[in-house]
CHARMM internal coordinates of N, CA and C (Angstrom, degrees):
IC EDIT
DIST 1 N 1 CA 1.4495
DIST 1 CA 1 C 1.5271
ANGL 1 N 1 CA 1 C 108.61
DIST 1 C 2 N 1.4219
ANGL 1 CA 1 C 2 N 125.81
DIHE 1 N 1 CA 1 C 2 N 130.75
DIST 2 N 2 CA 1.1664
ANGL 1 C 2 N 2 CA 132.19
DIHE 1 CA 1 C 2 N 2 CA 169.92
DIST 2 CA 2 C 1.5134
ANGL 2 N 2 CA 2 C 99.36
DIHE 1 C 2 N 2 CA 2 C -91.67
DIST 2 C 3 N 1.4034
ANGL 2 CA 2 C 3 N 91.28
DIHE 2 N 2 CA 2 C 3 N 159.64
DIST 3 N 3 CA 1.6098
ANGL 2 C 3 N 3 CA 117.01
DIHE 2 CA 2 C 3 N 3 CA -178.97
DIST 3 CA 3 C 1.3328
ANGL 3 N 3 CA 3 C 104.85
DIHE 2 C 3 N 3 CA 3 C -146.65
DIST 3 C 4 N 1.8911
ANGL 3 CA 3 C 4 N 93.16
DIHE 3 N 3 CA 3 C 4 N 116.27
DIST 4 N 4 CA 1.4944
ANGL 3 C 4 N 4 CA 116.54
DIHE 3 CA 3 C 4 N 4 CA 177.67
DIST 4 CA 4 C 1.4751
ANGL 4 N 4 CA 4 C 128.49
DIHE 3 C 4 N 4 CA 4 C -78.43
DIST 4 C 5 N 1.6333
ANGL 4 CA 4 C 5 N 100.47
DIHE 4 N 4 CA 4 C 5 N 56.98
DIST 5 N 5 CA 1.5968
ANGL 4 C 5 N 5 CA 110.08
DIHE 4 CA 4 C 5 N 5 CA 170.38
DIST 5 CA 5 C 1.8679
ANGL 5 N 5 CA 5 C 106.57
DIHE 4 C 5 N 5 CA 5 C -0.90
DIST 5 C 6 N 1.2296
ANGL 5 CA 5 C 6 N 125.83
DIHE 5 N 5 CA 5 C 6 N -88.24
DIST 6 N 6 CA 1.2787
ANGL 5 C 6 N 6 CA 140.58
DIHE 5 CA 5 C 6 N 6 CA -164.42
DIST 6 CA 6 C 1.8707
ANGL 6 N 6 CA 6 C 92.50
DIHE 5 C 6 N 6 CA 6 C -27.92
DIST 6 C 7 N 0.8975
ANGL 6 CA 6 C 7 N 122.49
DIHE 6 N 6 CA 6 C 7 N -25.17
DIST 7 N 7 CA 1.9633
ANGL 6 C 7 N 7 CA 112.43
DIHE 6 CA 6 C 7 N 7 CA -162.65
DIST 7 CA 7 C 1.4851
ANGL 7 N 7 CA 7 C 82.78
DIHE 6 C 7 N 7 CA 7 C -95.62
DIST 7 C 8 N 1.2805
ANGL 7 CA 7 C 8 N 127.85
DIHE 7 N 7 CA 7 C 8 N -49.55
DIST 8 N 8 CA 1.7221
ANGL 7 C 8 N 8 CA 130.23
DIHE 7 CA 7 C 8 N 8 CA -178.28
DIST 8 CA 8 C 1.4231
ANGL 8 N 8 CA 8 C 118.59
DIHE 7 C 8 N 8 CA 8 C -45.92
DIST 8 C 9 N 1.3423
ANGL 8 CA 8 C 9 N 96.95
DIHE 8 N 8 CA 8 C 9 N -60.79
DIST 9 N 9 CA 2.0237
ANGL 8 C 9 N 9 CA 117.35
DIHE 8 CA 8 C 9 N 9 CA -172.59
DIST 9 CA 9 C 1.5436
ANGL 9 N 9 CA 9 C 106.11
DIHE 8 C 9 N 9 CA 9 C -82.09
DIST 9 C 10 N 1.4914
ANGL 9 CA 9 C 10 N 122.49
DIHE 9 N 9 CA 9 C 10 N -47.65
DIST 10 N 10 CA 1.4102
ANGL 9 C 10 N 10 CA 130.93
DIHE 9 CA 9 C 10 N 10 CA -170.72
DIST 10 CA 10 C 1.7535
ANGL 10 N 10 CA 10 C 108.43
DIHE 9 C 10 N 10 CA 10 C -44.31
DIST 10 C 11 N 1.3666
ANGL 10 CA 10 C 11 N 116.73
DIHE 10 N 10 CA 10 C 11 N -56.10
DIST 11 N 11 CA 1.6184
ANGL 10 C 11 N 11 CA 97.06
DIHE 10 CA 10 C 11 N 11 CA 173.65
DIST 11 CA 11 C 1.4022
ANGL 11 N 11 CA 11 C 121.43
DIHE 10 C 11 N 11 CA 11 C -53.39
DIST 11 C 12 N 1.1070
ANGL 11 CA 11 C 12 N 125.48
DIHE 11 N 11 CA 11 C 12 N -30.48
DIST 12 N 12 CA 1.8788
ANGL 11 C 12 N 12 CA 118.40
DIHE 11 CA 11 C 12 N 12 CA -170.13
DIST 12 CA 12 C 1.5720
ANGL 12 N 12 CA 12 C 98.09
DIHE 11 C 12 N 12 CA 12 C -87.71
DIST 12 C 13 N 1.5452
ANGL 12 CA 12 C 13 N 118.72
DIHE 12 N 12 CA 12 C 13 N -33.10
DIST 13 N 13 CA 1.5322
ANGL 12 C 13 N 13 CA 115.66
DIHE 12 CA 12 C 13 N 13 CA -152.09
DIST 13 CA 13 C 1.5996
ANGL 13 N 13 CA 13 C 106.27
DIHE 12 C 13 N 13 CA 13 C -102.00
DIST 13 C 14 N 1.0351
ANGL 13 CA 13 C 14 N 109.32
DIHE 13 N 13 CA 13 C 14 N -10.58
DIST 14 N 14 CA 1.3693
ANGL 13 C 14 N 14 CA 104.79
DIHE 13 CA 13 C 14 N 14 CA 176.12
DIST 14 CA 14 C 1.9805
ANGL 14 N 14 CA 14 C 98.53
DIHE 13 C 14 N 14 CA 14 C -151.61
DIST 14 C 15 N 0.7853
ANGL 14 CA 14 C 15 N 114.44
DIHE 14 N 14 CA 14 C 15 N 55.36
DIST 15 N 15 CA 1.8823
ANGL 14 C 15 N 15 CA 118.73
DIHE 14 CA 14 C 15 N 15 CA 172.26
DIST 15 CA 15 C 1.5795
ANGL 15 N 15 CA 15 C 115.83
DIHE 14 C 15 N 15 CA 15 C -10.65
DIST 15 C 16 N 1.3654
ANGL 15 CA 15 C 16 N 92.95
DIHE 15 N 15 CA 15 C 16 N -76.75
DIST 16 N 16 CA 1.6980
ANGL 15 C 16 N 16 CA 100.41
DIHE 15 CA 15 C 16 N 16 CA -169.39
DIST 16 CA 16 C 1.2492
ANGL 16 N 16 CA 16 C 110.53
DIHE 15 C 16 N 16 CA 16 C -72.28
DIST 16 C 17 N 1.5142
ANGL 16 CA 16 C 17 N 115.84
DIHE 16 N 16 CA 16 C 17 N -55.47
DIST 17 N 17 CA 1.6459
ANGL 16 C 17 N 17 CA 100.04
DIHE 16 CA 16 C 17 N 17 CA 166.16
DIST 17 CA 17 C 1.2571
ANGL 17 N 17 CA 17 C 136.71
DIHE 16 C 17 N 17 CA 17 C -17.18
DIST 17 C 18 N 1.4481
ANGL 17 CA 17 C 18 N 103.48
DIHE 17 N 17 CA 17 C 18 N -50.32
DIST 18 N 18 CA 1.6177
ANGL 17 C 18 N 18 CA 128.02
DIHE 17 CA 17 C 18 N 18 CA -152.68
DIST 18 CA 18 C 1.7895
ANGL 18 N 18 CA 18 C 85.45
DIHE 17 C 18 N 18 CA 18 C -92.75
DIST 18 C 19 N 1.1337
ANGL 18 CA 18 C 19 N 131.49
DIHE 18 N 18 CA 18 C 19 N -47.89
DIST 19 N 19 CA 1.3572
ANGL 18 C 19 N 19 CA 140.49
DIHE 18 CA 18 C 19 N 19 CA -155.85
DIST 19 CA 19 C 1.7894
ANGL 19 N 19 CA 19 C 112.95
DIHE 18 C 19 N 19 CA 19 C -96.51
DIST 19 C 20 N 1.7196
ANGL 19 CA 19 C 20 N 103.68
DIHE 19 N 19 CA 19 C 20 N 2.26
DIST 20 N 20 CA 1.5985
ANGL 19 C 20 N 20 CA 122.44
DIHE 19 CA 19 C 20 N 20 CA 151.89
DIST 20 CA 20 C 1.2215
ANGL 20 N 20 CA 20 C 101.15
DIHE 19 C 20 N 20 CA 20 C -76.63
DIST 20 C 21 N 1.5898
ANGL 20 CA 20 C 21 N 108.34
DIHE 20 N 20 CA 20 C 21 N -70.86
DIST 21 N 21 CA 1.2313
ANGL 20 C 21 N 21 CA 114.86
DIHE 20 CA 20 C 21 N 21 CA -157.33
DIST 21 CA 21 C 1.7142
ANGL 21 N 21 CA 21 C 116.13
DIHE 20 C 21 N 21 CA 21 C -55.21
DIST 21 C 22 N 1.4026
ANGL 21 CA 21 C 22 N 123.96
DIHE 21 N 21 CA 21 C 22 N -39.22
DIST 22 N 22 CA 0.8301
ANGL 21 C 22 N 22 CA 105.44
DIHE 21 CA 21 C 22 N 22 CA -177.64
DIST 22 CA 22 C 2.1466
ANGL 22 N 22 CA 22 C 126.48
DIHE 21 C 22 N 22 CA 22 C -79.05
DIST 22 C 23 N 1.7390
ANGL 22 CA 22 C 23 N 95.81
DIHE 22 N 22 CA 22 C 23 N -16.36
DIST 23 N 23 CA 1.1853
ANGL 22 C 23 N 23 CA 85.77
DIHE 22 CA 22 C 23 N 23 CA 160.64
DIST 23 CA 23 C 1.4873
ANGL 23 N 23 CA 23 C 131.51
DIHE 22 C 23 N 23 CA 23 C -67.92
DIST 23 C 24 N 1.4196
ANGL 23 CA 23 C 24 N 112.54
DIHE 23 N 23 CA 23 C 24 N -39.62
DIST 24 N 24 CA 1.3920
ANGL 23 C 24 N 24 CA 111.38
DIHE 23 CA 23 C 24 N 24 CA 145.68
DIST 24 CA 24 C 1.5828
ANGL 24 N 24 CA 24 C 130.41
DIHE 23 C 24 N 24 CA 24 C -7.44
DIST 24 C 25 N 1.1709
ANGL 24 CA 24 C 25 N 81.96
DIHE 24 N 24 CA 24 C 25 N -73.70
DIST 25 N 25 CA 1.8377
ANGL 24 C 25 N 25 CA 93.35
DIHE 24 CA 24 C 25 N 25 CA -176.46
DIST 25 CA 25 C 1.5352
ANGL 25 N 25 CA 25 C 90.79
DIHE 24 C 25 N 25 CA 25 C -75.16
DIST 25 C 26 N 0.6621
ANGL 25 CA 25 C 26 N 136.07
DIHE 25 N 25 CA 25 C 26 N -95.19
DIST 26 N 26 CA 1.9744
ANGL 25 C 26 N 26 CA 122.85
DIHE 25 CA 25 C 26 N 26 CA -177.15
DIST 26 CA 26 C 1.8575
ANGL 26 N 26 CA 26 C 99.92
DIHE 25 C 26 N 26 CA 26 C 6.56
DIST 26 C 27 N 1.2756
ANGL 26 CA 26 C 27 N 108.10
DIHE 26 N 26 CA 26 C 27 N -82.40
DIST 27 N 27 CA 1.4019
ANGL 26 C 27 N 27 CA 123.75
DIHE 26 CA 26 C 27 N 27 CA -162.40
DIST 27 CA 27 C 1.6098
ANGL 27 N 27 CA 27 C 97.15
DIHE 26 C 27 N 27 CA 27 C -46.01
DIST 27 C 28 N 1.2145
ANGL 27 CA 27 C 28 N 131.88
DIHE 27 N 27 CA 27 C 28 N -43.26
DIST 28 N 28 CA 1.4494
ANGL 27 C 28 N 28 CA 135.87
DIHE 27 CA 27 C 28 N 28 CA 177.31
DIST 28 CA 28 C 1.2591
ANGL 28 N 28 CA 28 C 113.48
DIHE 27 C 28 N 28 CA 28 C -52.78
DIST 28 C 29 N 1.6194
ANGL 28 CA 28 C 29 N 102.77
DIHE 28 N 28 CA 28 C 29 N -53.55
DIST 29 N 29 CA 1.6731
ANGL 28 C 29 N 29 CA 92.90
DIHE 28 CA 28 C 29 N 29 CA 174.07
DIST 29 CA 29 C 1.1517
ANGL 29 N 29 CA 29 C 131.16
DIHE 28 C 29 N 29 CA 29 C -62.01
DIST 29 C 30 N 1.1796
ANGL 29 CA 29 C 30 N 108.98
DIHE 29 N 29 CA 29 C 30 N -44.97
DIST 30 N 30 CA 1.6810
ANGL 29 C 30 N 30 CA 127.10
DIHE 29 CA 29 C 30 N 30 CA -170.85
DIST 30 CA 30 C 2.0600
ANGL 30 N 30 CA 30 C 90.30
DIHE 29 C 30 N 30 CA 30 C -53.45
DIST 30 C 31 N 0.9360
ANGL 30 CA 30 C 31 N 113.23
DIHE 30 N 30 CA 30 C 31 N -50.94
DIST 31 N 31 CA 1.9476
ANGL 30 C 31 N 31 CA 123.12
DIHE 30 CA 30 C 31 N 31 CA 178.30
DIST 31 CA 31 C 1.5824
ANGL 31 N 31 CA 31 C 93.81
DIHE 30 C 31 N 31 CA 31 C -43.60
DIST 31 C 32 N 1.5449
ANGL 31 CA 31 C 32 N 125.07
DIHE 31 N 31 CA 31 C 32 N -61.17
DIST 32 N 32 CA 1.2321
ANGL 31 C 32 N 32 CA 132.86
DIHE 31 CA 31 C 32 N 32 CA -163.23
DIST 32 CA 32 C 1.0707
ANGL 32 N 32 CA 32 C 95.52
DIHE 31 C 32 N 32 CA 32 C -55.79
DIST 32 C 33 N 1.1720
ANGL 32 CA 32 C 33 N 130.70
DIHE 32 N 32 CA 32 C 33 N -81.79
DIST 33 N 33 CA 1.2477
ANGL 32 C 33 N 33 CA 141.33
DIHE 32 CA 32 C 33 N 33 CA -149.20
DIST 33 CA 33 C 1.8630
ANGL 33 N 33 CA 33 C 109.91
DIHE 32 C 33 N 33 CA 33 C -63.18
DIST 33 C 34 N 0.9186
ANGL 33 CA 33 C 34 N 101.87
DIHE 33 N 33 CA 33 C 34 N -38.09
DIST 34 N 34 CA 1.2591
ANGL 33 C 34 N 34 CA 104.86
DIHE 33 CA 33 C 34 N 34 CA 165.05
DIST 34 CA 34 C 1.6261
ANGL 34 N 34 CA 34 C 117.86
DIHE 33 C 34 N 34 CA 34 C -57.12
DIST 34 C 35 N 1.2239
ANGL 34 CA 34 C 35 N 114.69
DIHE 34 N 34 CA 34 C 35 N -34.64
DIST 35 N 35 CA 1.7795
ANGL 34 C 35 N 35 CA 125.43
DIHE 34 CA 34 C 35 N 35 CA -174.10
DIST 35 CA 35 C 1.2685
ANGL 35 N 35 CA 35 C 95.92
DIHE 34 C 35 N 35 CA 35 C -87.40
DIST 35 C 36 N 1.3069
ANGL 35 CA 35 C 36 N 126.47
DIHE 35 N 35 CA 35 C 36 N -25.86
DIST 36 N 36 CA 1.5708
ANGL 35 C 36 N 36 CA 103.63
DIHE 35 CA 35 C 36 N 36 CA -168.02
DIST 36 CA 36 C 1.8348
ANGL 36 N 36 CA 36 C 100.58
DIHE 35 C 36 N 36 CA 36 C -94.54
DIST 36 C 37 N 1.2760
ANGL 36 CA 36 C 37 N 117.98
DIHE 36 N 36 CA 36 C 37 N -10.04
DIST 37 N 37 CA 1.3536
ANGL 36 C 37 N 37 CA 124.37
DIHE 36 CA 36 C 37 N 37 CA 164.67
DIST 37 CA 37 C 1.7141
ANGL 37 N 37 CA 37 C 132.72
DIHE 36 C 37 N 37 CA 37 C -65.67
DIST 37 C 38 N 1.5908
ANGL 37 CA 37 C 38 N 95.11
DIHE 37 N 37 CA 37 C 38 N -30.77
DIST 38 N 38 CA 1.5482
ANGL 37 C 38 N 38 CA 119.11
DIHE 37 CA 37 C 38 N 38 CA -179.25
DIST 38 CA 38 C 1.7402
ANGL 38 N 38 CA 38 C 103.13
DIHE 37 C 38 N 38 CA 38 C -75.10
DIST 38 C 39 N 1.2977
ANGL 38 CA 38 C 39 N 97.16
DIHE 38 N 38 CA 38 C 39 N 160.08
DIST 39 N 39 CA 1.5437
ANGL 38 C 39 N 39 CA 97.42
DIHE 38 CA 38 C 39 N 39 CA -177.60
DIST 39 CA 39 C 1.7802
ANGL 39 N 39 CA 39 C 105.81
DIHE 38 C 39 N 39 CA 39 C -83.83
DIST 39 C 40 N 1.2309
ANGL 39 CA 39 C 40 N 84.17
DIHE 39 N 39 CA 39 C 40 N 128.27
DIST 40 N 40 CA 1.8574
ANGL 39 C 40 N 40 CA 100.32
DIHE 39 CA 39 C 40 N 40 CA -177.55
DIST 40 CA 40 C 1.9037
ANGL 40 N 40 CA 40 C 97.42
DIHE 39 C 40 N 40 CA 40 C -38.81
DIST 40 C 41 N 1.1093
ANGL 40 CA 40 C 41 N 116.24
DIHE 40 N 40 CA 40 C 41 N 136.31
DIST 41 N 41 CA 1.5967
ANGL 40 C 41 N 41 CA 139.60
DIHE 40 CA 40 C 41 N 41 CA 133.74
DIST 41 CA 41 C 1.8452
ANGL 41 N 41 CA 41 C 85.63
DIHE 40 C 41 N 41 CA 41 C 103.53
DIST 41 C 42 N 1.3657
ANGL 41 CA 41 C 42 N 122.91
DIHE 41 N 41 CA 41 C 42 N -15.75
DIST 42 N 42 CA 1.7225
ANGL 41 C 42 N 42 CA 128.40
DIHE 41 CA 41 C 42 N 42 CA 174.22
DIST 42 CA 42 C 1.7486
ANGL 42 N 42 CA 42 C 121.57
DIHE 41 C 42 N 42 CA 42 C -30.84
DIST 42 C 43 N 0.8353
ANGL 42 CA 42 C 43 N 153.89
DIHE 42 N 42 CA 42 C 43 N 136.82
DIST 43 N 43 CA 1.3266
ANGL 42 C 43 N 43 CA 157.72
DIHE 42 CA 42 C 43 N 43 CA 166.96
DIST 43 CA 43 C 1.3272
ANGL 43 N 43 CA 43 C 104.78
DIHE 42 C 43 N 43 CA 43 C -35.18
DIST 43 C 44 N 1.6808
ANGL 43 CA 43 C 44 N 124.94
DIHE 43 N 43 CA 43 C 44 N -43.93
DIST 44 N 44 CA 1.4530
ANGL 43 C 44 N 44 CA 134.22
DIHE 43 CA 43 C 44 N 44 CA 167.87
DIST 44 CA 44 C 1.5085
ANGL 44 N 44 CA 44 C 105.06
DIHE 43 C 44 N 44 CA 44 C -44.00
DIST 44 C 45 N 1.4693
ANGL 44 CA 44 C 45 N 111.45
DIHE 44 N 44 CA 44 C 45 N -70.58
DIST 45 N 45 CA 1.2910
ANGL 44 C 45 N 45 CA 137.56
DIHE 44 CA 44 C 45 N 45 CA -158.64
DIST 45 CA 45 C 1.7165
ANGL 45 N 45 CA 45 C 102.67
DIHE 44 C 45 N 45 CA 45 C -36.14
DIST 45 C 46 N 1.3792
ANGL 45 CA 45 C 46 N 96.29
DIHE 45 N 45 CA 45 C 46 N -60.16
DIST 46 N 46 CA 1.5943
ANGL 45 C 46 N 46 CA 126.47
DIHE 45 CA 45 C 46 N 46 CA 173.89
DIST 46 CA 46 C 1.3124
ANGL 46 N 46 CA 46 C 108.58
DIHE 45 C 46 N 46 CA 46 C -48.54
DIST 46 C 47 N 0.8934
ANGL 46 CA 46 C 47 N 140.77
DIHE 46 N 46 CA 46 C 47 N -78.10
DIST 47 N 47 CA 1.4562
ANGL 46 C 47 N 47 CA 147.67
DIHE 46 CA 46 C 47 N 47 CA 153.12
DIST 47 CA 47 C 1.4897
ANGL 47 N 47 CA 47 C 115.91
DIHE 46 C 47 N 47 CA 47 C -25.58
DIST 47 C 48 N 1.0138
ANGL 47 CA 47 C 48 N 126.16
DIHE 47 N 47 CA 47 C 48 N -25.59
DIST 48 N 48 CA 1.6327
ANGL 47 C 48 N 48 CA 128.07
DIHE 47 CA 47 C 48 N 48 CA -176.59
DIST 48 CA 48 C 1.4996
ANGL 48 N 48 CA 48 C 106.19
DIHE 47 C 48 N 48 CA 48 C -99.62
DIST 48 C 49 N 1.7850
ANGL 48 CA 48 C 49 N 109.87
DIHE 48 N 48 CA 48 C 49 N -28.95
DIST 49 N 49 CA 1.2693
ANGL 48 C 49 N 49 CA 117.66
DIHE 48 CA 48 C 49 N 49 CA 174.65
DIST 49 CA 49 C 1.4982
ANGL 49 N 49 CA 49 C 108.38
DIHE 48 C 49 N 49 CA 49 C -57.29
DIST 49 C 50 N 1.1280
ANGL 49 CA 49 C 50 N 108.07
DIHE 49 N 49 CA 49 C 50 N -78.52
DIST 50 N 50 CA 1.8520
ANGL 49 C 50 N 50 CA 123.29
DIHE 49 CA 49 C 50 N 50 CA 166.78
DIST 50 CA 50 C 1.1431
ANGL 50 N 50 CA 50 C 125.72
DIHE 49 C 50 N 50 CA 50 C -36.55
DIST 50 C 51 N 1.5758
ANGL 50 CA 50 C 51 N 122.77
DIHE 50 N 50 CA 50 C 51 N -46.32
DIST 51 N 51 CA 1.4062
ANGL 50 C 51 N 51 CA 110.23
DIHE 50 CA 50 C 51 N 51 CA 145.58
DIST 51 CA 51 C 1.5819
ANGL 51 N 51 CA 51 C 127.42
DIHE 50 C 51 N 51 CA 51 C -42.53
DIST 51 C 52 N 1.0745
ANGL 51 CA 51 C 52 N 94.03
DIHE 51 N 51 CA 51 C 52 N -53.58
DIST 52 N 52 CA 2.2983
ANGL 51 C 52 N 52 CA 97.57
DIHE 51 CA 51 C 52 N 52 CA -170.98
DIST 52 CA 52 C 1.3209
ANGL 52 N 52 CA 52 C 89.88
DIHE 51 C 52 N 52 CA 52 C -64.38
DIST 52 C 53 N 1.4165
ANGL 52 CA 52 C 53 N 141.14
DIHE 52 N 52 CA 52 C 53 N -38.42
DIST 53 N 53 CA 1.5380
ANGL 52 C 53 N 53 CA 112.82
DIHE 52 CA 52 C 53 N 53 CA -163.40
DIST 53 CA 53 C 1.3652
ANGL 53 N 53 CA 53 C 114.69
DIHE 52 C 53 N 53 CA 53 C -68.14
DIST 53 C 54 N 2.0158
ANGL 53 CA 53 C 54 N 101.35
DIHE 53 N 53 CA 53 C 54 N -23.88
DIST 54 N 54 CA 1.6489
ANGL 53 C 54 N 54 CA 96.39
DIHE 53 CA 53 C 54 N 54 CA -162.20
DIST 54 CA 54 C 1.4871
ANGL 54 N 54 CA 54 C 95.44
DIHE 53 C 54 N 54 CA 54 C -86.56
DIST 54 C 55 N 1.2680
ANGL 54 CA 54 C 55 N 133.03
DIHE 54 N 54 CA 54 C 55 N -16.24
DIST 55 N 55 CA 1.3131
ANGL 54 C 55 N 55 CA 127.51
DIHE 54 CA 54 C 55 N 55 CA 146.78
DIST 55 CA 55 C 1.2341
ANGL 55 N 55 CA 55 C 155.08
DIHE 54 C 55 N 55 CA 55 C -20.02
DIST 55 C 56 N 1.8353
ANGL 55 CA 55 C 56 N 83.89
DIHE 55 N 55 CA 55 C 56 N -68.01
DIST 56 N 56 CA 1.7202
ANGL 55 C 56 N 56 CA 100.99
DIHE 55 CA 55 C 56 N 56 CA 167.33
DIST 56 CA 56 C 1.5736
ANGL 56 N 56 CA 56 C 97.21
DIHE 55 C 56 N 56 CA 56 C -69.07
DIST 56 C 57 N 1.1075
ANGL 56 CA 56 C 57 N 118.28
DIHE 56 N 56 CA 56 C 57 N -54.96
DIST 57 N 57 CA 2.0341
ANGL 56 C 57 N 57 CA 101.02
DIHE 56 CA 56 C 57 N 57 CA -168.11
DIST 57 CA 57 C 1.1082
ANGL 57 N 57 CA 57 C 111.88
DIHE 56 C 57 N 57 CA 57 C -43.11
DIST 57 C 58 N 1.9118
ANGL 57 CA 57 C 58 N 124.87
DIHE 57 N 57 CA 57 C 58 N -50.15
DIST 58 N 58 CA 1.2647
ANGL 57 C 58 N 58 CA 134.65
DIHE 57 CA 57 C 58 N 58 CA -157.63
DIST 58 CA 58 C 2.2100
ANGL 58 N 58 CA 58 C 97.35
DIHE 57 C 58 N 58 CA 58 C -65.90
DIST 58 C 59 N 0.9217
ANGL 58 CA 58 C 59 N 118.72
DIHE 58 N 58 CA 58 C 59 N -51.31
DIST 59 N 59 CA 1.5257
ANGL 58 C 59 N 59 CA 136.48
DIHE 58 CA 58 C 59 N 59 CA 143.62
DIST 59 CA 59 C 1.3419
ANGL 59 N 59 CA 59 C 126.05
DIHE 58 C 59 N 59 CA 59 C 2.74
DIST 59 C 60 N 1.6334
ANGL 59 CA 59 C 60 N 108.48
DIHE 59 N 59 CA 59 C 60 N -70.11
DIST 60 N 60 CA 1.0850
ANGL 59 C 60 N 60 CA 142.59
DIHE 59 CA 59 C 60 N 60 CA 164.03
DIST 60 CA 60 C 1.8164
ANGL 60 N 60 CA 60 C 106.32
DIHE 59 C 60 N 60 CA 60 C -68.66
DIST 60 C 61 N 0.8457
ANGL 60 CA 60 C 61 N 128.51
DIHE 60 N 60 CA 60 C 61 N -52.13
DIST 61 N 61 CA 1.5584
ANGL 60 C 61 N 61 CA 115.76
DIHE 60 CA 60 C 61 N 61 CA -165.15
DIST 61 CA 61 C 1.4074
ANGL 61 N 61 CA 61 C 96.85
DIHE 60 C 61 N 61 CA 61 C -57.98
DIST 61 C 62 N 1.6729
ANGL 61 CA 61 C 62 N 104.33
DIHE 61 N 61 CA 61 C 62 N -47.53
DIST 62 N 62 CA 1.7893
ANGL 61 C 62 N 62 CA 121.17
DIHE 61 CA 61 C 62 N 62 CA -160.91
DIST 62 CA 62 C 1.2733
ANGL 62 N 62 CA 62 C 100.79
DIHE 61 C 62 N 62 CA 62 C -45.90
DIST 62 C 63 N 1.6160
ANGL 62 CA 62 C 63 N 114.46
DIHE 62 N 62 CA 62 C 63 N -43.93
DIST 63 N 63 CA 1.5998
ANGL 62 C 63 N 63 CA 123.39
DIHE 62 CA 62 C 63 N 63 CA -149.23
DIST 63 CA 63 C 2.4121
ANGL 63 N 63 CA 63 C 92.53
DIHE 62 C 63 N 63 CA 63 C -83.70
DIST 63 C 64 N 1.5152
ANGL 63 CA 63 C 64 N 89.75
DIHE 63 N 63 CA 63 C 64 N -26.38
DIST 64 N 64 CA 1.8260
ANGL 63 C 64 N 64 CA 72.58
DIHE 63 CA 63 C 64 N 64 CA 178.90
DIST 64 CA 64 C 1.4100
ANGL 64 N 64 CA 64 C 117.68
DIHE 63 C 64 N 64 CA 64 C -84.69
DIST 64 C 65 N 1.2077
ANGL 64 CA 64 C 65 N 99.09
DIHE 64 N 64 CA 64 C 65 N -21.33
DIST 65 N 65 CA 2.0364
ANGL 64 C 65 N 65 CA 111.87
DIHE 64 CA 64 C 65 N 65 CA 170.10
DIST 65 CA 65 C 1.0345
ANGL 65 N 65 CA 65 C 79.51
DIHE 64 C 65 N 65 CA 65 C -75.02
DIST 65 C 66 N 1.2178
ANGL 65 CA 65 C 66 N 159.26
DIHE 65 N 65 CA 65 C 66 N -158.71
DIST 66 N 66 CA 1.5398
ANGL 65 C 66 N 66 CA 166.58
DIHE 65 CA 65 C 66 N 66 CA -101.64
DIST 66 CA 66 C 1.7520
ANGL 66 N 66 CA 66 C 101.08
DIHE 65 C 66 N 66 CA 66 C -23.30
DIST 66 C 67 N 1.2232
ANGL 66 CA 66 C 67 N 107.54
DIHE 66 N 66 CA 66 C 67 N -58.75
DIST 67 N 67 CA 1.5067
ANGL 66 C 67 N 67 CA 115.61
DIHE 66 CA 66 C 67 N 67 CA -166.70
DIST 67 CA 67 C 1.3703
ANGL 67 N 67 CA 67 C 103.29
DIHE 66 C 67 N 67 CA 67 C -39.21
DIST 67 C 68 N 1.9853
ANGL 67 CA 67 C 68 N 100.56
DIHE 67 N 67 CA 67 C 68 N -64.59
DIST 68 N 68 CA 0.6667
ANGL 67 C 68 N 68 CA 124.33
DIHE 67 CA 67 C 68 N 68 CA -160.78
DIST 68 CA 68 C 1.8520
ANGL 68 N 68 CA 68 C 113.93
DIHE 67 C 68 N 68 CA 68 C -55.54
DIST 68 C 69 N 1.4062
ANGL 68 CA 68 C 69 N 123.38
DIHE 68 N 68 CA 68 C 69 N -51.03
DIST 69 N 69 CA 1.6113
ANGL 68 C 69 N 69 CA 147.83
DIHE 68 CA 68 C 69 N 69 CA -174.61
DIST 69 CA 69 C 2.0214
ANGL 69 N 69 CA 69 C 87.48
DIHE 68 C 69 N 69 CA 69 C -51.05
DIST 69 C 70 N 1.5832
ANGL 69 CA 69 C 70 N 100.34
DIHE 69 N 69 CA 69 C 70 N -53.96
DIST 70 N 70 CA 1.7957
ANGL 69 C 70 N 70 CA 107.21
DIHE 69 CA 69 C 70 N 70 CA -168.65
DIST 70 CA 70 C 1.5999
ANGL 70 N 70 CA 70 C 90.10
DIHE 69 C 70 N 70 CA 70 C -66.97
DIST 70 C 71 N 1.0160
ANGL 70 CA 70 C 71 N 158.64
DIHE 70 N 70 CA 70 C 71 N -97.36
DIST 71 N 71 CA 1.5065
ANGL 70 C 71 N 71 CA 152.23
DIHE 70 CA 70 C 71 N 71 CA -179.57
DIST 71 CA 71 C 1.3237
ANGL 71 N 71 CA 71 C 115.27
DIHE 70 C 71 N 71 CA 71 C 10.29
DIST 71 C 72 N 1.3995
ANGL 71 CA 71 C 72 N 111.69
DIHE 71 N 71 CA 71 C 72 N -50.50
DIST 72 N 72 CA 1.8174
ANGL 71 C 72 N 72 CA 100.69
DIHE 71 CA 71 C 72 N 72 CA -153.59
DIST 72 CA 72 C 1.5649
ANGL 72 N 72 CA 72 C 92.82
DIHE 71 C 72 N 72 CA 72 C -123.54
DIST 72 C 73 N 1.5674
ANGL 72 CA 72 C 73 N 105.31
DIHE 72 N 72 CA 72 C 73 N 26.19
DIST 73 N 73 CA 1.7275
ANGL 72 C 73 N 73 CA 115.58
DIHE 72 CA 72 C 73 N 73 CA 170.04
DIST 73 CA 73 C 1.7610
ANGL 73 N 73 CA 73 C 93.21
DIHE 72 C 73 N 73 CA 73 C -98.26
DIST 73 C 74 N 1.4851
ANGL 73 CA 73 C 74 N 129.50
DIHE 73 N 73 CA 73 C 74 N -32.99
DIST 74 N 74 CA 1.5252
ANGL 73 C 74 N 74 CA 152.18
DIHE 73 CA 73 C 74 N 74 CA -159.93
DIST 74 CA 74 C 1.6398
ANGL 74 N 74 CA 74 C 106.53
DIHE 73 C 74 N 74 CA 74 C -48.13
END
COOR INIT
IC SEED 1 N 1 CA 1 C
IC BUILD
């Protein structure tokens, strides 16, 4: 089993980074969960889809700036 130091160290060693990213991912879910509530194929649905993707990317960038900020703190 590996162990992803960066989720361990990342709150103390890099704060805000770590404390974007995870609102990020908050804001993604809250999108998900909302889409999987809407009626499948709906104008909502669609719209909640496209929202969560630009989410998850925005998510994803946060989480490699974080990685990245916790790395060259090491």
């Amino acid at each position: 089993m590996t162990v992803d130091y960066f989720l361990i160290d990342g709150p103390h060693s890099v704060p805000r980074e770590f404390a974007a990213w995870e609102l990020a991912k908050e804001q993604h879910k809250a999108i998900f969960q909302r889409a999987i509530a809407a009626e499948y194929g709906s104008e909502l649905f669609r719209d909640l889809d496209q929202q969560g993707q630009k989410a998850a990317a925005e998510a994803d960038r946060l989480e490699q700036i974080a990685r990245e900020a916790w790395a060259k703190r090491r």
